[in-house]
N, C-alpha and C positions, 0 to 999 in steps of 0.2 A: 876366337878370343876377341874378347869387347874390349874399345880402349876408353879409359876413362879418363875424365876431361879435371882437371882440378883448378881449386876456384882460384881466382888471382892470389896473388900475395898481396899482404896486409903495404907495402912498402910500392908494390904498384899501384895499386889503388889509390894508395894516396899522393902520388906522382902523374897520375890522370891527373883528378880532384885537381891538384896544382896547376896544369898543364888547362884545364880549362878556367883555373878561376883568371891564372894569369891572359891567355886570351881575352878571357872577358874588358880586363880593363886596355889592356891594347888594345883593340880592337877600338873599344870608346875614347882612347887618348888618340890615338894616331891616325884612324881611319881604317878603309877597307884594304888598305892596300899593303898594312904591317905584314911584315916576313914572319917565319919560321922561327928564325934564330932569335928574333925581339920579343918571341914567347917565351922559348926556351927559356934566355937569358934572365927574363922575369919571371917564370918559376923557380928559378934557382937548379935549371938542369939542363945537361947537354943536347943538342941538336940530336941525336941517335933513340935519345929516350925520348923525345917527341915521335920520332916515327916508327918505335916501337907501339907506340898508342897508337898515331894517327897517318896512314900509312902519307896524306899531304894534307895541306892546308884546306882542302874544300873538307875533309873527312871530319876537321875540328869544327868548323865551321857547321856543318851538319847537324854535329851533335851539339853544338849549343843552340842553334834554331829550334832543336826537338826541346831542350828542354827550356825554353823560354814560352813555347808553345803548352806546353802540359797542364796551364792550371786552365787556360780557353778551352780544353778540351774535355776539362773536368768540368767546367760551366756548358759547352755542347751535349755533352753526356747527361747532365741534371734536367737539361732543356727536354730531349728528347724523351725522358719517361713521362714527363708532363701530359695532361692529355688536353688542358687549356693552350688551343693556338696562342692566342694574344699574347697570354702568358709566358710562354717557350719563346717566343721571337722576342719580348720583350727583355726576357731574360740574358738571351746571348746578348741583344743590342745594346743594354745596359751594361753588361757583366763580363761579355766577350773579350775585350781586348782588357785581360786583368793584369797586364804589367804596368808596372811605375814608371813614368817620364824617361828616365835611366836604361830602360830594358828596352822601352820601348822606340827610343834611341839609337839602342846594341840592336834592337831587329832591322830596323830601316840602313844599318851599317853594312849589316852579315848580310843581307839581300842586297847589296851593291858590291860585293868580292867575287861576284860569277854569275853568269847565267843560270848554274845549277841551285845555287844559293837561292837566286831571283825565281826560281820556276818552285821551287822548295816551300817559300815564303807563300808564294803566291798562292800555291797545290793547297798548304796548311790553312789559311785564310780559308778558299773554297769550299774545304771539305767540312768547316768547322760552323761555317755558316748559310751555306748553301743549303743544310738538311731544313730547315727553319723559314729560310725566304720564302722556298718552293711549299711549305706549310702553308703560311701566312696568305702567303698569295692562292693557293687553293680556296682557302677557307677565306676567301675576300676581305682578307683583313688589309693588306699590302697592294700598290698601285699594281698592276701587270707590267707594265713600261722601264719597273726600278727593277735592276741588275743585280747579283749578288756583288760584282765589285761594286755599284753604287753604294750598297749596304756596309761594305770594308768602309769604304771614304765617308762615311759619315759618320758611323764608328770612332776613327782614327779622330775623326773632326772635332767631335765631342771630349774624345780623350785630351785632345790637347788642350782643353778648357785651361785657365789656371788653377781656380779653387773647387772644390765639389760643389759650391750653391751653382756656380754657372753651368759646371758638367750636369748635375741637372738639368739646368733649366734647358739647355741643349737637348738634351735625351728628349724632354717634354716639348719642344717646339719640332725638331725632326722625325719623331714617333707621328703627332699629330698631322705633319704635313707629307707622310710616306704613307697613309691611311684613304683608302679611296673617296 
């Protein structure tokens, strides 16, 4: 006999959904170090139905790194059918880190609630831009000497631009100057 798995309930589902949106802004109000019960309490639900979702705090944590991460991975993924090197690296570098000031905030937060978080963040970064460095740099586009964390930090660098003409002009002066 087969046991069959049935899909959430309509009432769970959207008690997750809660459960993480509320994290989301605790997390960005208060820091890495908000409790359980300051989630709960701000989604409008008890400590018990927190960890029916999330069995602790790293698990919630987890799953919003995954999906803070999801649209860079949709820009890695577009990169890598590419068959222009230049192209593919320049794509992630420009396009990689596609969260809003806000997210990108909530990332630099949730990688400071643990080590697992920290190694999490970091795993995500390498895997999403690593395929492209080591491209780049085959195909002599990229110094040999730059790292793939150099390539996050600069990244990140550009992001913090204030307006899109500077992010630009950023992309355009550290493109040019990571080129052999």
């Amino acid at each position: 006999m087969t046991e069959t798995t049935r899909a959430p309930r309509k009432d769970q589902l959207r008690n997750r959904r809660k459960l993480l949106d509320a994290a989301r802004v605790a997390f960005t109000e208060q820091g890495a170090d908000v409790g359980i019960e300051a989630i709960a309490r701000r989604a409008g639900v008890g400590a018990t139905t927190f960890y029916r979702h999330f069995p602790t705090k790293e698990a919630i944590v987890e799953q919003l790194l995954g999906e803070l991460t999801e649209g860079a991975r949709e820009v890695a993924d577009r990169a890598a059918a590419m068959s222009d090197d230049r192209q593919a690296f320049t794509t992630v570098f420009t396009e990689g880190c596609v969260l809003d000031p806000a997210d990108l905030r909530l990332f630099d937060i949730l990688c400071r609630t643990g080590t697992a978080a920290a190694e999490q963040g970091r795993r995500a970064t390498v895997d999403l831009i690593a395929p492209v460095v080591h491209r780049a740099q085959r195909a002599g586009l990229l110094r040999d000497e730059v790292t793939v964390d150099d390539i996050a930090a600069f990244m990140r660098m550009a992001d913090s631009a204030d307006t899109l003409e500077q992010r630009r002009l950023t992309h355009t002066v550290l493109l040019a100057g990571l080129a052999p």
